[in-house]
N, C-alpha and C positions, 0 to 999 in steps of 0.2 A: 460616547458609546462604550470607552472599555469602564466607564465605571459604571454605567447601567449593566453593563455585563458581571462585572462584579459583583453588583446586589445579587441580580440575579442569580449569578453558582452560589453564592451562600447558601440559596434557600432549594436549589434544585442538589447537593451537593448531603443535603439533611434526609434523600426518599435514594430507594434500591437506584445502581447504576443502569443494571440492565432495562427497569422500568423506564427512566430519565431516555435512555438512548431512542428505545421506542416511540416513545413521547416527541423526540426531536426531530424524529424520523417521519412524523407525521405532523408537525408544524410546517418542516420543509416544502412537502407535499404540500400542503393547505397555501404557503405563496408561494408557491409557483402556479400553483390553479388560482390565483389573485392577478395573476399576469405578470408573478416577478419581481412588481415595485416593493413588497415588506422586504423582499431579500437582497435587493442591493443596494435598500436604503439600512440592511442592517450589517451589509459589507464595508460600505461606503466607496470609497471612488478610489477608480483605478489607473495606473499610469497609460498611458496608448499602447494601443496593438502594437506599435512599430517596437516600441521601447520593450515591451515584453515577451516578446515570442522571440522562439530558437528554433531550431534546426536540430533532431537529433534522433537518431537511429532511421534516419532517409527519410524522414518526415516535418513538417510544421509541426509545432507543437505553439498554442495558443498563449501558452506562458509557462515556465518552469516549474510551480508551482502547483502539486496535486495532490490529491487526494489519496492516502497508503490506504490497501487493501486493510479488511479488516472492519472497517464503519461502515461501506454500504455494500455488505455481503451479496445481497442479492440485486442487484439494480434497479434497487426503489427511487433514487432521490439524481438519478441521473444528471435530468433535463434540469433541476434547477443549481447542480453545482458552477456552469459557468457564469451565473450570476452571483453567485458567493464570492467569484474572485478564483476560481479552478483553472486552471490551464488543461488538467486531465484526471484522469482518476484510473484507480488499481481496484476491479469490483473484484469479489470470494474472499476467501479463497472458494474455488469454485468443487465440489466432489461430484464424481460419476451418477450416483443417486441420493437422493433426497437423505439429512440424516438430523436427528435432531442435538447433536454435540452431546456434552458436559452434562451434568445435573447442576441444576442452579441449587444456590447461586454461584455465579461464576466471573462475575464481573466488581471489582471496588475500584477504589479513588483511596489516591495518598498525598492528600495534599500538600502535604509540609514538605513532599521532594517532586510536586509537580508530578506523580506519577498513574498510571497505570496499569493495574494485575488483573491479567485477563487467564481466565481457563475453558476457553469459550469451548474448543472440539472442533473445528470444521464444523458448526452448523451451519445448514444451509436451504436450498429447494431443488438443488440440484439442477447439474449442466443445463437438462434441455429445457427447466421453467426457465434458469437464467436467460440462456440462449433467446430467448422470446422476450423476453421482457427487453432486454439489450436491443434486439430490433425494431422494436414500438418505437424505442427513444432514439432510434440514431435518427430518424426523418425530424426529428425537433432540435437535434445538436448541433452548434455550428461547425462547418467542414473541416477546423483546424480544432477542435474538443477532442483530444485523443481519451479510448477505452482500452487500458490493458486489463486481462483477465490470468489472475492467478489461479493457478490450478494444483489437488491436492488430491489423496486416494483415500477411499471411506477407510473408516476406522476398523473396519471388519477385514476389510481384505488384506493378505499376506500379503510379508513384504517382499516376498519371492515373484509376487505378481504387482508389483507397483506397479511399472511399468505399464502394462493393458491399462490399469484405472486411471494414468495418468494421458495416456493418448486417449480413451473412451471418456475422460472431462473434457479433453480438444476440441472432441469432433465436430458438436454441435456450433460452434463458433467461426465457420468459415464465413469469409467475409464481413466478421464486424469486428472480430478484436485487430487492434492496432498491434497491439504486440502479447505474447504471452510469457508468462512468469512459470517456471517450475519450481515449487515451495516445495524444498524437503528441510526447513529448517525451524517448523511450529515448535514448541515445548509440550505441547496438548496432546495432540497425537503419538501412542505409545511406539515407540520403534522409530519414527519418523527419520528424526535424528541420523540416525544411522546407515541411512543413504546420503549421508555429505561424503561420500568416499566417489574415487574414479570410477571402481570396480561397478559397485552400488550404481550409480546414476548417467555412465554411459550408455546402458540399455535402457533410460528413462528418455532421455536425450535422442533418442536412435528411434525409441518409438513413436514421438510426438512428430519427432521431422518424417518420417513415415506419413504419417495422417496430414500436416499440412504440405507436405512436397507436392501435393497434387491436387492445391486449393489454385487458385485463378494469383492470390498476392499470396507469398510465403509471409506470413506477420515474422517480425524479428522475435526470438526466444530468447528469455532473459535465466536467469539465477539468482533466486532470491536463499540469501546463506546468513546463521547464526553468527550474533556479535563474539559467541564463544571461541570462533576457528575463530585462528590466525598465526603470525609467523610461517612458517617453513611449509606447516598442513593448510595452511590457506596460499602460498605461492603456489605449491605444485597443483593442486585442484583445477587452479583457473588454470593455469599451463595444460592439463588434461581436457577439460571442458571447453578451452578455447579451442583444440582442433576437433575436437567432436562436436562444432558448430554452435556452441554457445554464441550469440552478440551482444551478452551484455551483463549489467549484472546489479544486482537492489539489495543493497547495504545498507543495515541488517534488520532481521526479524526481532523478536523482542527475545530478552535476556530470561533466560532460563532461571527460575527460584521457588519461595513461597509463602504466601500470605496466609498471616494467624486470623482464623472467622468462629467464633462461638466456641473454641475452646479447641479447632480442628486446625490443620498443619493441611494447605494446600498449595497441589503444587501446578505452576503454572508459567507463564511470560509478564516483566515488568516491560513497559514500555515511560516512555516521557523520562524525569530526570535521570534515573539510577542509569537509561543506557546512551547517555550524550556522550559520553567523553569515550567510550567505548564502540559506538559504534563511529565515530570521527575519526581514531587511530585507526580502523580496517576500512574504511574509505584511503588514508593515506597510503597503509599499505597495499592493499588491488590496484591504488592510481599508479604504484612501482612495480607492480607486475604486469598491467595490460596498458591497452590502450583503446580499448572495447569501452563504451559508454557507460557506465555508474550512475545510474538516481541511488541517493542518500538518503535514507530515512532513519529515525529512530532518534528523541529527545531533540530534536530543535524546536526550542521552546520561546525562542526569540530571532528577532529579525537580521540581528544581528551571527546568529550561531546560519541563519539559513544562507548567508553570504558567504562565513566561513567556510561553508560545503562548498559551493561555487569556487571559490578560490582554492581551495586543495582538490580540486578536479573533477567534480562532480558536473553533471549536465543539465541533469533536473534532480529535483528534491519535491519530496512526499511528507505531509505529518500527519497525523493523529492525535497525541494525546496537547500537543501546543494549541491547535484549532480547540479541545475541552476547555484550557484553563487559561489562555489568551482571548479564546469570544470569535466571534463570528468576523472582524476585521481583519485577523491574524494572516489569512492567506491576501488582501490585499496589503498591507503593511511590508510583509515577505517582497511581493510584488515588486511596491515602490524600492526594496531597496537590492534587489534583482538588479530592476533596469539602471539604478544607478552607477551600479557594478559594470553594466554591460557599457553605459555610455561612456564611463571612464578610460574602461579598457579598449576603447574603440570597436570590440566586437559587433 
């Protein structure tokens, strides 16, 4: 399989990124209304339930291994990720109202460093299509398939008023997300950025727990933060956000840069090689300021980098651009060498 996969990115790797993702997005679709069998004979086989599931933020989680926000914006390909080999998935980033991001193009491949430049925007369909579509799928998901949903503010709204747009992406999601993410750390969105501060994102923190404090389950709220903080301005952050009821936190979003296209300078997020080793130092460092739960994302591109997370303190672990240029095996591979990790350590 990973060299049929190999032929394969050859020739899908030669047509636009953005086209190819659509494309995949609707193959997925196609087996899983086959009943599933193209897609877990193009996963291949998984270690046992027992072996790969954890426990983490007061919950089962089906295996460690999930899906980063990002690939399936909108909650198309749900139902058939736990047959890929998914433990959970991070759907959006999710915006208040419908918006259509970036001008294309905005999506390449760099393969010689394994990476990813995306200038996507927050496109999306916004909360309340999401919110719907999320519900079709959970009566088809099995009970321990966790959905977090990350949450973002349209591109239009001030950032005097984040806040409101960040609890009004919430709302609509009582009773399905498993946990939620506050993204103020895109590259895409102008200003974004600039609520990684205490001041900034206490009143973002203050308003979403407003909106679920009075849902039937409070979902845990995470923090998803740029591979760019760190040191001293990423110690005191989490120390702020941790008593203003943060539980957790997804390290990191993709690395701020920019890819040369026809002759134009754009600017955007690398994700896959360029942010491995970058984002693994700020997993090290948050694993020395908290003790709040951490999924690791960003450039684990091998099975062996996904264990490395696990061992410097990570709980679960998310990819993206690995699942592109690894193939459709790559999250059970992760898997098997998860559980290996787990039966070692006697965990």
């Amino acid at each position: 399989m990973p060299r049929l996969w190999d032929l394969s990115k050859g020739l899908l790797f030669r047509l636009d990124a953005e086209k190819v993702h659509r494309a995949m997005i609707g193959m997925v679709r196609l087996g899983r209304q086959a009943g599933g069998l193209p897609l877990r004979l193009a996963a291949g086989p998984l270690p046992e339930a027992s072996a790969a599931r954890a426990n983490v933020l007061g919950m089962p989680f089906r295996s460690r291994v999930g899906l980063a926000a990002g690939f399936d914006k909108d909650a198309e390909i749900l139902e058939a990720l736990p047959e890929l080999g998914f433990g959970f998935a991070e759907i959006g980033t999710v915006t208040p109202l419908p918006q259509p991001g970036n001008p294309r193009p905005r999506l390449f491949r760099d393969p010689e460093r394994q990476a990813i430049f995306n200038r996507m925007g927050f496109n999306g369909a916004g909360a309340a299509a999401v919110a719907a579509r999320l519900e079709r799928a959970r009566t088809r998901l099995p009970g321990d398939f966790r959905v977090g949903v990350n949450l973002g503010k349209n591109k239009d709204t001030a950032l005097d008023d984040a806040a409101a747009d960040y609890a009004r992406a919430a709302a609509p999601f009582e009773g399905l997300a498993d946990y939620l993410v506050v993204n103020v750390s895109s590259p895409n969105t102008p200003g974004l950025r600039s609520l990684q501060s205490a001041r900034a994102l206490l009143p973002i923190v203050a308003a979403i727990g407003e909106v679920i404090s009075g849902w039937t389950r409070r979902p845990p709220l995470l923090l998803k933060l740029a591979p760019e903080l760190e040191g001293v301005a990423l110690r005191e952050l989490i120390e702020e956000v941790e008593r203003a009821g943060i539980d957790g936190f997804v390290l990191t979003n993709t690395l701020g840069g920019s890819f040369r296209s026809n002759g134009r300078e754009l600017e955007g997020g690398w994700s896959g090689g360029p942010l491995t080793s970058r984002s693994r130092a700020r997993l090290l460092e948050a694993r020395e300021a908290t003790k709040l739960p951490i999924i690791s994302v960003g450039g684990i591109l091998s099975a062996e980098e996904a264990g490395e997370r696990v061992r410097s303190g990570a709980q679960l672990i998310q990819i993206y651009s690995g699942w592109i240029y690894r193939g459709p095996g790559f999250p059970a591979e992760i898997s098997w060498k998860l559980a290996g990790i787990q039966r070692d350590s006697g965990a």
